[in-house]
C-alpha positions in Angstrom: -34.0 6.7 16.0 -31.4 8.5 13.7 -32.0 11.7 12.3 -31.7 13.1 8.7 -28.1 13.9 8.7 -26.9 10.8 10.3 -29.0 8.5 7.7 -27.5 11.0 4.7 -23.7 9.8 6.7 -24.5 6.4 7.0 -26.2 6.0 3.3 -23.3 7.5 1.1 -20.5 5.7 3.6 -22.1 2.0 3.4 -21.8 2.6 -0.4 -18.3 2.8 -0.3 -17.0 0.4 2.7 -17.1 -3.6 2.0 -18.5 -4.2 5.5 -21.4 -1.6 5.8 -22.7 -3.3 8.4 -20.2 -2.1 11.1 -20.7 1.7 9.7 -22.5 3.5 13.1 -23.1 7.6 13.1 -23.5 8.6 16.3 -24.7 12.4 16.8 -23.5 14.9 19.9 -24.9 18.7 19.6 -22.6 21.0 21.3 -21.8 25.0 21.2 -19.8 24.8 17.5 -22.7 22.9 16.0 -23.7 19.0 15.5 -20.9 16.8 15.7 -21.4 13.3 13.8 -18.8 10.6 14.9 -18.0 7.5 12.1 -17.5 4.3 13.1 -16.6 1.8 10.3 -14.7 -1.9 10.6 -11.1 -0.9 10.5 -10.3 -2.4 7.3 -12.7 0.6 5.6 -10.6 3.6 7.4 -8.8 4.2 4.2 -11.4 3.8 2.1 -13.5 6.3 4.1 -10.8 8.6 4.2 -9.0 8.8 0.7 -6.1 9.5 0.0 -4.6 13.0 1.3 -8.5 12.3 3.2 -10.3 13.6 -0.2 -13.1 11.1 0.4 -13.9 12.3 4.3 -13.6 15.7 2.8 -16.0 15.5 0.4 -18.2 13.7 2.9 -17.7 16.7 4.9 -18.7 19.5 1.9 -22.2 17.5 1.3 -22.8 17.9 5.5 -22.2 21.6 4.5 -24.6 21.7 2.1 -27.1 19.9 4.4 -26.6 22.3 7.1 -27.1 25.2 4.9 -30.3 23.4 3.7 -31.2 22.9 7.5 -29.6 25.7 9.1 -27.4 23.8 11.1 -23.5 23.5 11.5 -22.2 20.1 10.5 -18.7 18.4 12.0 -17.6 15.2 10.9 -14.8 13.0 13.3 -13.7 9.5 11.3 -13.4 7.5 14.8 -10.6 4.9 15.1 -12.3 1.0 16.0 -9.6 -1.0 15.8 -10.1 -3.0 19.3 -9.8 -0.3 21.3 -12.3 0.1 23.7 -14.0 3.9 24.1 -13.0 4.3 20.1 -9.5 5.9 21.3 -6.6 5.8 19.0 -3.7 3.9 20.4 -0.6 5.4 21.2 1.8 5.4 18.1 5.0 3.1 18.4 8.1 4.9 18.0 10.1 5.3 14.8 13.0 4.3 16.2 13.0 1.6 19.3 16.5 1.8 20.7 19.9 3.4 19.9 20.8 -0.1 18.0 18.4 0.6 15.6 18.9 4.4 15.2 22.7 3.4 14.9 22.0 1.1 12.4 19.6 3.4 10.3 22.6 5.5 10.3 24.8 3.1 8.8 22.5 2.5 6.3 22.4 5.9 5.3 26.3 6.4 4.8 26.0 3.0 2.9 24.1 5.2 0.4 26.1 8.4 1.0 28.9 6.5 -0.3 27.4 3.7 -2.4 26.2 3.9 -6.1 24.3 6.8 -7.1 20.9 7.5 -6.3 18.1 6.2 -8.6 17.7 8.3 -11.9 14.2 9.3 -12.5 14.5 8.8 -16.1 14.7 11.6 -19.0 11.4 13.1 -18.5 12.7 14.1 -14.7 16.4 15.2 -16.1 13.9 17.7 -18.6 11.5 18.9 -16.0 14.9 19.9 -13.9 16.9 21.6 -16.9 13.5 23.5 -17.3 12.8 24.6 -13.7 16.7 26.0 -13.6 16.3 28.1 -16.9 13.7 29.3 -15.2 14.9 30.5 -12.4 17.8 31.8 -14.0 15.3 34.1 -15.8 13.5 35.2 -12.5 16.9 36.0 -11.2 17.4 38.0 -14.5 14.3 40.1 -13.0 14.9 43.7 -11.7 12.7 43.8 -9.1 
């Protein structure tokens, strides 16, 4: 049987995932409060994050408002279901795998270094520069 706050999760969540059927809220109550865990298919992760995780955030400031309504303190953890058994996030890959590679990212880079020029970012950029300098120039003007 899910409680309130797990329902309210699993309600807005389904709305915005394509495969609400995988979404599961699971519920832990602990010393800092109740601590809701998301599950959802991991082709929705993004879309139940956001970008820059605006979505879980304002997932999280609703549970706020609920626990102030309820008196309790809300936590919620976006768990990672990609195939892993016990939810766990895999370990991340490397950037770099061996010296070849990090040799050969270098050479890339003094490919650049000495290459054409960099990409111009068009006339709107080359303004938005010329006005941040004048700008500092003037706070440099300041006595302070």
């Amino acid at each position: 049987m899910s409680t309130i706050d797990q329902q309210f999760v699993e309600y807005i969540v389904k709305t915005l995932v394509n495969n609400p059927d995988k979404v599961t809220v699971e519920r832990e109550i602990d010393e800092r409060g109740v601590l809701l865990s998301l599950s959802v298919d991991p082709e929705d992760v993004g879309r139940v994050i956001g970008k820059r995780g605006a979505t879980a955030q304002s997932i999280r400031t609703l549970l706020r408002v609920l626990g102030t309504k309820n008196g309790a303190r809300y936590n919620l953890k976006v768990v990672n279901t990609d195939g892993v058994e016990g939810g766990e996030a895999p370990v991340a890959k490397p950037a770099v795998e061996t010296k070849a590679e990090a040799e050969g990212v270098g050479e890339l880079a003094d490919q650049e270094l000495e290459g054409e020029a960099p990409m111009d970012g068009g006339e709107a950029e080359n303004e938005l520069a010329e006005k941040t300098r004048a700008e500092l120039a003037d706070l440099d003007d300041l006595d302070i």
